[in-house]
N, C-alpha and C positions, 0 to 999 in steps of 0.2 A: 569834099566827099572823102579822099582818100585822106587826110589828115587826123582823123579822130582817129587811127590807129596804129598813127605811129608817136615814139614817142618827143616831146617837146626839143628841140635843139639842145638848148641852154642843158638841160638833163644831159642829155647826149655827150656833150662836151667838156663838163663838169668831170665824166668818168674817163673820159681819155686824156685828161690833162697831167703833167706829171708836177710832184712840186720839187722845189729843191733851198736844199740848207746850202747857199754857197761859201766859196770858202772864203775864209775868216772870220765866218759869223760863226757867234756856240750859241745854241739854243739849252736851256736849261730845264727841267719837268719831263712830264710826259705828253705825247701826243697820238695821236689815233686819229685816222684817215683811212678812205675805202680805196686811194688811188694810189699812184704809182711816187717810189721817192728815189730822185739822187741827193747823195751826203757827198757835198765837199768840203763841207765846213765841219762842224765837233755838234755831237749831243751827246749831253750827259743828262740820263736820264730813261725813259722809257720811249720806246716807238714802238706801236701797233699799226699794222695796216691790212690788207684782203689784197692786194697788190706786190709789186716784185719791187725791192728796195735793191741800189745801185752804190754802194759803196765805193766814192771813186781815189780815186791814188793820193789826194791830201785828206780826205774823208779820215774819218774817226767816231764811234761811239761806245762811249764807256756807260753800260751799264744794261739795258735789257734790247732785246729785237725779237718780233714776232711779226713774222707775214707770210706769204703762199710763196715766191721765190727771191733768190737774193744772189747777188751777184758782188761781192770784195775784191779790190783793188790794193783801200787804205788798211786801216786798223779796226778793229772790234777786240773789244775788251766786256766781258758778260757772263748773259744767259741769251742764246739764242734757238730761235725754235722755229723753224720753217716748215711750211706740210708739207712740198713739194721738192726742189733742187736748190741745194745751197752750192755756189759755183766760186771755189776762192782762185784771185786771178796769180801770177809768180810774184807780184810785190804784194801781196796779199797777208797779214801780224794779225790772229787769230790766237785769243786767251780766254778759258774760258768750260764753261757745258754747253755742248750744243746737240739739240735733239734735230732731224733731218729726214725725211725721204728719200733723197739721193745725196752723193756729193761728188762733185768734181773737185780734184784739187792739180793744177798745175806748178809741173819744177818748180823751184825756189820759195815754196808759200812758205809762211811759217803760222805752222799749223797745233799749237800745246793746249790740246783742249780732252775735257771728256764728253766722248761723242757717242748715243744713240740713234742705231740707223733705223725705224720707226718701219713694219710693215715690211723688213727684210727678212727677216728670220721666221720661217714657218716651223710650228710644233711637227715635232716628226712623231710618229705613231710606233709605239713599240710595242711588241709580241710580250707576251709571260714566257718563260721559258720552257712552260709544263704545256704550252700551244706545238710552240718548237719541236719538242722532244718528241709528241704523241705525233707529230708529220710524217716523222721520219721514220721510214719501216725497220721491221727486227733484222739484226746483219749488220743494221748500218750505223754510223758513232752523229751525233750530233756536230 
């Protein structure tokens, strides 16, 4: 009775699983995945995911990263583009463009990148100057 409205285990656990490149393994191409990644190992190549990728201190990926948050230890070498918090750790070799929501970076990163901070920057509204002028009563200077 109560079963038809939850959903299936196997589903369930599919999305909470995390995968991982370990290390000494290179994975080569692209991949795209809706769940969570740790890199200990190298990709060269593309990763895509809707999940938080974990770059950990032998980790390495040369070439593109796209997902909701990311966390560096190792290396990236790219284009990287996170919608939410890019968090590089103090051993953390960053080369590269990278577009972001937030970022933390802690001492020691090393961080040579051109960076876009996405949704920080609001247009500020600015007056004419003939708005300005005509405020301000006779007697007084702009």
């Amino acid at each position: 009775m109560f079963t038809d409205a939850k959903k299936p285990r196997s589903q369930h656990s599919q999305l909470s699983q995390q995968n991982t490149i370990a290390q000494g393994t290179t994975f080569e191409g692209d991949l795209k995945s809706e769940g969570d990644f740790r890199i200990e190992g190298t990709i060269i190549g593309t990763l895509t995911t809707k999940g938080k990728v974990v770059i950990g201190a032998t980790g390495a990926i040369d070439g593109s990263l796209s997902c909701k948050n990311a966390d560096i230890e190792g290396s990236f070498k790219g284009e990287l583009a996170i919608s939410e918090t890019l968090s590089l750790r103090a051993t953390a070799r960053v080369k590269g463009n990278v577009q972001t929501g937030k970022l933390a970076v802690e001492p020691g990163a090393s961080f040579n990148a051109n960076c876009q901070m996405k949704d920080a920057v609001k247009e500020l509204k600015t007056q004419s100057k003939s708005t300005i002028q005509s405020s301000v009563k006779p007697g007084q200077s702009a």
